[in-house]
Backbone as CSV, one residue per row, in Angstrom:
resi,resn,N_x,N_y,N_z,CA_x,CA_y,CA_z,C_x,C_y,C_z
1,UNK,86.570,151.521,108.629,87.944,151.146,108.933,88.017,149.695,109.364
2,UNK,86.760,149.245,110.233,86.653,147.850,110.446,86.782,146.883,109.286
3,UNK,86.550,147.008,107.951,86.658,146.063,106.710,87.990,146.129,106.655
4,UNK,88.973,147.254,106.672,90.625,147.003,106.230,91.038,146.325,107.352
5,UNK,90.849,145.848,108.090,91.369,145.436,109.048,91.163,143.633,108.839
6,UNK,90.569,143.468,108.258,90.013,141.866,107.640,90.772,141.496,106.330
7,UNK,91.114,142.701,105.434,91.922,142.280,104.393,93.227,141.411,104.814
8,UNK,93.819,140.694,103.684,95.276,140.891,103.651,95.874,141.573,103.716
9,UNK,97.261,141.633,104.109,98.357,142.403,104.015,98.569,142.362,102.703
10,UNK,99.253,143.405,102.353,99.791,143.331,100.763,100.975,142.479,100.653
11,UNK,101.947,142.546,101.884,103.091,142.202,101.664,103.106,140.846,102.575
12,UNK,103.263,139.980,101.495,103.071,138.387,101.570,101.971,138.122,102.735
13,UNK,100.872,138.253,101.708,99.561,137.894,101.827,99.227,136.581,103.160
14,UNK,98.197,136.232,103.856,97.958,135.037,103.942,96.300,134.547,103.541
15,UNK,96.583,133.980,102.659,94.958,133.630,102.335,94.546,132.370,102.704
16,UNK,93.443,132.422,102.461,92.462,131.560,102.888,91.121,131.072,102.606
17,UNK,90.739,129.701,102.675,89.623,129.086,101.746,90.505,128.974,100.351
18,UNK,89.127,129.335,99.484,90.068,129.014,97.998,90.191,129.813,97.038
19,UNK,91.224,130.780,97.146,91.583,131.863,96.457,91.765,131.701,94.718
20,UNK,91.340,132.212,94.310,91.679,132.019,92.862,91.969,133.334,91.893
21,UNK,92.722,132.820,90.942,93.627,133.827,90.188,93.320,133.839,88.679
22,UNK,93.683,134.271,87.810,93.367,134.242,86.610,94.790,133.289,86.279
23,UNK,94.604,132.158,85.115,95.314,131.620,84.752,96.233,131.993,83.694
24,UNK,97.619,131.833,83.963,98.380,132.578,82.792,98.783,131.336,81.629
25,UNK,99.134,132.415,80.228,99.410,131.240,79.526,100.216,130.662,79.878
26,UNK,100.219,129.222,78.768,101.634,128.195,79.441,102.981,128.302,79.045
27,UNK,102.814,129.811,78.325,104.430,129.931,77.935,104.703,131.657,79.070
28,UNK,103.900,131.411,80.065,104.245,132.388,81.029,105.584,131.957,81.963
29,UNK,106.310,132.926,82.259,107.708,132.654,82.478,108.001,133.794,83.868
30,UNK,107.465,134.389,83.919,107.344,135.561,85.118,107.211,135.211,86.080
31,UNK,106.513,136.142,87.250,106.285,136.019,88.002,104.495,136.009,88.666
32,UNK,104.517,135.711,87.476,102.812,135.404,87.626,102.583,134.194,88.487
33,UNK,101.333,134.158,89.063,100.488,133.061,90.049,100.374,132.091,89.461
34,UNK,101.009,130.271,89.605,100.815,129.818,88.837,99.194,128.978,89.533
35,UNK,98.438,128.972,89.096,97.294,128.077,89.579,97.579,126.630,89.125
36,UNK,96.139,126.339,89.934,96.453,124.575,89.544,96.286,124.125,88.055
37,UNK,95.245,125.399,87.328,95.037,124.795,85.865,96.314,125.113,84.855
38,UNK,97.040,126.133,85.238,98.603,126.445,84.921,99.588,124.981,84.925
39,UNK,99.423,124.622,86.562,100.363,123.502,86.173,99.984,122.146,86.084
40,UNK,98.602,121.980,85.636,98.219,121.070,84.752,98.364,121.036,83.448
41,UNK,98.595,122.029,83.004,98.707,122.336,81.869,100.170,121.751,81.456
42,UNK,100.869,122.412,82.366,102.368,122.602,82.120,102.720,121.122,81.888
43,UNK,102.023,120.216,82.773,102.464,119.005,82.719,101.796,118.095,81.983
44,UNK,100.613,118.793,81.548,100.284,117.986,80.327,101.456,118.146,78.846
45,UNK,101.818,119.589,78.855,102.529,119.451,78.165,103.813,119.008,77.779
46,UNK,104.356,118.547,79.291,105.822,117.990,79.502,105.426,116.798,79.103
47,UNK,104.663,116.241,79.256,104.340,114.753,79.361,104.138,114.475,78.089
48,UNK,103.545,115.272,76.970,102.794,115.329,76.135,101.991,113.543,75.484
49,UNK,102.482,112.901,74.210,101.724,111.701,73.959,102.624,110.779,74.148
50,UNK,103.249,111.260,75.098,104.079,109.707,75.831,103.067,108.437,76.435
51,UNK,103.500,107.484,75.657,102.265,105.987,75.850,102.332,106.320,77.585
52,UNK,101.572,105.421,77.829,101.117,105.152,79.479,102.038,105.041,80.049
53,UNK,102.568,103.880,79.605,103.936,103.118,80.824,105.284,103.949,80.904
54,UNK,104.863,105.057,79.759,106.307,106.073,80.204,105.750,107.953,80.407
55,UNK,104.553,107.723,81.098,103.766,109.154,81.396,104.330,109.636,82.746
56,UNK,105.366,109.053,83.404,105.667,109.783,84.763,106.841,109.627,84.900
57,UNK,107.963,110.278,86.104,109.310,110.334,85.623,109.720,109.172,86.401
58,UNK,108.787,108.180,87.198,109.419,107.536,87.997,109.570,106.248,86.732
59,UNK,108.909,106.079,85.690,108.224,105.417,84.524,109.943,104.869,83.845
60,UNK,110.150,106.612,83.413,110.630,107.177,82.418,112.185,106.245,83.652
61,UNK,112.512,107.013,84.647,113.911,105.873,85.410,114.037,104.951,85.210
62,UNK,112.699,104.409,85.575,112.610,102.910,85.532,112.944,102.222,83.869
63,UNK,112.526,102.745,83.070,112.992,102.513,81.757,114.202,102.162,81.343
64,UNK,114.963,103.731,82.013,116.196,103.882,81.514,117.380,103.316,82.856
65,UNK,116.629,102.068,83.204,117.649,101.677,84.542,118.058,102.562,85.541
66,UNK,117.689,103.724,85.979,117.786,103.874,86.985,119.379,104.438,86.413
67,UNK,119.490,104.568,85.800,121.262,105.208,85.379,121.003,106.766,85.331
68,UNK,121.525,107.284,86.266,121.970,108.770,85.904,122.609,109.215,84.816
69,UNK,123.479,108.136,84.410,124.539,108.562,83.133,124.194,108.011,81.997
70,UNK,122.515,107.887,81.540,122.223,106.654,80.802,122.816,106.830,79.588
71,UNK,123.033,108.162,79.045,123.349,108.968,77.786,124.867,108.633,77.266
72,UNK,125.813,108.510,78.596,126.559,107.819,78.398,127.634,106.931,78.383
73,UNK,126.540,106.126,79.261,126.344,104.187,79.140,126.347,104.100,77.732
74,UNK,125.178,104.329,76.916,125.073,104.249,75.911,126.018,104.373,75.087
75,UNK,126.807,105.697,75.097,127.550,105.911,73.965,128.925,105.090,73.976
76,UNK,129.083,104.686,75.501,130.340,104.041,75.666,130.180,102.614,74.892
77,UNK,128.847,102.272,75.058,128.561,101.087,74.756,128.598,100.961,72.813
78,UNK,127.803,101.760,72.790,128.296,102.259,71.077,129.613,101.960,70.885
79,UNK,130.457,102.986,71.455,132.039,102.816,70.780,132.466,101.600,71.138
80,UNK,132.294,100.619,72.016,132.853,99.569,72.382,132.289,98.613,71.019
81,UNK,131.259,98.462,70.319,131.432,97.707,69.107,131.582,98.365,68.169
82,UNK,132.353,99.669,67.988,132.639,99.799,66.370,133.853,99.064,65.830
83,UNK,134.863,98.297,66.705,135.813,97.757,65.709,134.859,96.670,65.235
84,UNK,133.594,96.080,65.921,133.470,94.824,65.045,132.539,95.471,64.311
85,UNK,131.762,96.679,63.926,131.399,97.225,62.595,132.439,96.932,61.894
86,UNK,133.480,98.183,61.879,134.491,97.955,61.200,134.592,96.808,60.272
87,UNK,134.915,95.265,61.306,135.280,93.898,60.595,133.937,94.100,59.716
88,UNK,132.753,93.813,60.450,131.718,93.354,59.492,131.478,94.742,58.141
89,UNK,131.651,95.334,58.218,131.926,96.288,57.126,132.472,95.988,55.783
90,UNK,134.280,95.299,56.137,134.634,95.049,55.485,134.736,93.389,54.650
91,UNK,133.950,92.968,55.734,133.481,91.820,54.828,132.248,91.450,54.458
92,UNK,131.502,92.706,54.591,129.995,92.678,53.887,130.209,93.172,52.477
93,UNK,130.065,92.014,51.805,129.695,91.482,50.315,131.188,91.072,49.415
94,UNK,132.030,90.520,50.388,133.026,90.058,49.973,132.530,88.585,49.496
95,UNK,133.293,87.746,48.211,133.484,87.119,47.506,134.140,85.732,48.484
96,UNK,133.931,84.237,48.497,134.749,83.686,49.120,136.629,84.095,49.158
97,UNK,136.427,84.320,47.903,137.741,84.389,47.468,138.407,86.090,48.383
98,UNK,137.549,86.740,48.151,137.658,88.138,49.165,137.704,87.757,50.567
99,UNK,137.486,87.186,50.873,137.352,86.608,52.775,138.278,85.920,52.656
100,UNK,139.089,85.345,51.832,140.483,84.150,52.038,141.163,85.529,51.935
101,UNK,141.100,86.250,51.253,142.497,87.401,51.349,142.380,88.234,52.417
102,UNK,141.386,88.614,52.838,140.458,88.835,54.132,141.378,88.272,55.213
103,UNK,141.558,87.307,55.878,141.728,86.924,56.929,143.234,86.486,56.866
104,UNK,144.015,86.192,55.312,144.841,86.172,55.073,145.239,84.425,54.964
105,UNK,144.589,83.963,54.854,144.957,82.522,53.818,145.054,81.986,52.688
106,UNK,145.948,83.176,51.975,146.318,82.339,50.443,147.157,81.696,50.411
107,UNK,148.080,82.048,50.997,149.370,81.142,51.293,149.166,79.887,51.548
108,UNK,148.507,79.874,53.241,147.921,78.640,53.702,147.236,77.758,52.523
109,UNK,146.567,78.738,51.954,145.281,77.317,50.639,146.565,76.948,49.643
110,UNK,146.839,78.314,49.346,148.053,77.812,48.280,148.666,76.830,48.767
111,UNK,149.799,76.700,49.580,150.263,74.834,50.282,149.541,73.915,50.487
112,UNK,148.174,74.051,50.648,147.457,73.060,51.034,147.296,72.510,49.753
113,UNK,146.901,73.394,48.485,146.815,72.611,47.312,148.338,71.689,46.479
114,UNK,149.000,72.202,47.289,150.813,71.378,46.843,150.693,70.185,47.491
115,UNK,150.087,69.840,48.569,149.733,68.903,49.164,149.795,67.751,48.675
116,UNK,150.016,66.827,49.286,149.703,64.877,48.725,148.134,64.942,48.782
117,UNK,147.949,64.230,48.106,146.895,63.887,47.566,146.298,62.597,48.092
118,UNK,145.406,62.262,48.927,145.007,60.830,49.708,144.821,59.977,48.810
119,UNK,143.945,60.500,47.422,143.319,59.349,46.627,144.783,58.653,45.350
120,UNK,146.163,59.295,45.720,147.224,58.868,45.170,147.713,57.777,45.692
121,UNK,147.128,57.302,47.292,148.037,56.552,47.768,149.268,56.484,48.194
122,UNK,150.025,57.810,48.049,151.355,58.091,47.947,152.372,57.846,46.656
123,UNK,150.838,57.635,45.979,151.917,58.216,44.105,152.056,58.875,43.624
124,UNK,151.900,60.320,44.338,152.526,61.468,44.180,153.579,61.755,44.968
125,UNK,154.043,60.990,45.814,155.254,61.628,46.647,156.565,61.565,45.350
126,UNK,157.138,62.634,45.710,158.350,63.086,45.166,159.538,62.476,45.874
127,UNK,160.271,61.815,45.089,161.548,61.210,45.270,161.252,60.115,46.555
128,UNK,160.643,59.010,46.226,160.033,57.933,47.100,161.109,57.977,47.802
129,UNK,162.510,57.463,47.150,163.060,56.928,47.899,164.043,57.370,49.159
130,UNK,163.681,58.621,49.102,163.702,59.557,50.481,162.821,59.717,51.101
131,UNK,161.820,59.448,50.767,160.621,59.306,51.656,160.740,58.217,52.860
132,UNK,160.849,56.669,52.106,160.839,55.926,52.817,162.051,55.440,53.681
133,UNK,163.065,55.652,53.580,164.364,55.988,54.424,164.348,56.139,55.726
């Protein structure tokens, strides 16, 4: 009777020295014992072939600034340049002549070519003699 008296209790044990358990697999989900080679495991596998400088989560913050909302920072940041996709969209592989209608200067070129002419001297002006008046 003196040996039961040295055991544990069944009901929440206290042990002592270095107790060891059989290790469960790593897709154990119960209520099994997890040992230390369990959650080495576990975290080898969380971690898996993430390079060095991003193998820990303080790594992995530091990466991603320290933003709780990094997911979406990001996306806000996304939508904030799609109108200038958009522009560059529509003038990726436009023609000079496509980028003047583009931005809307035909008109403008068109008058500019009605224009006086510098190398005329002013011998193209129309009806001089209202001109100089």
């Amino acid at each position: 009777m003196g040996e039961v008296q040295t055991k544990a209790s069944l009901d929440s044990p206290a042990l002592t020295g270095t107790p060891t358990a059989p290790t469960p697999e790593t897709t154990a989900a119960g209520i099994e014992i997890a040992t230390a080679a369990f959650v080495a495991a576990k975290v080898a596998q969380l971690v898996g072939s993430a390079p060095e400088a991003l193998d820990t989560l303080q790594e992995l913050a530091d990466a991603l600034g320290n933003d709780p909302n990094f997911a979406t920072t990001v996306l806000n940041k996304l939508a904030g340049k799609q109108p200038l996709d958009e522009t560059l969209t529509a003038l990726s592989g436009k023609s000079a002549d496509g980028l003047i209608e583009y931005v809307g200067l035909r008109e403008t070129i068109n008058h500019a070519a009605d224009a006086l002419q510098k190398s005329q001297n002013g011998g193209d002006i129309p009806e001089k003699p209202l001109f100089v008046q």
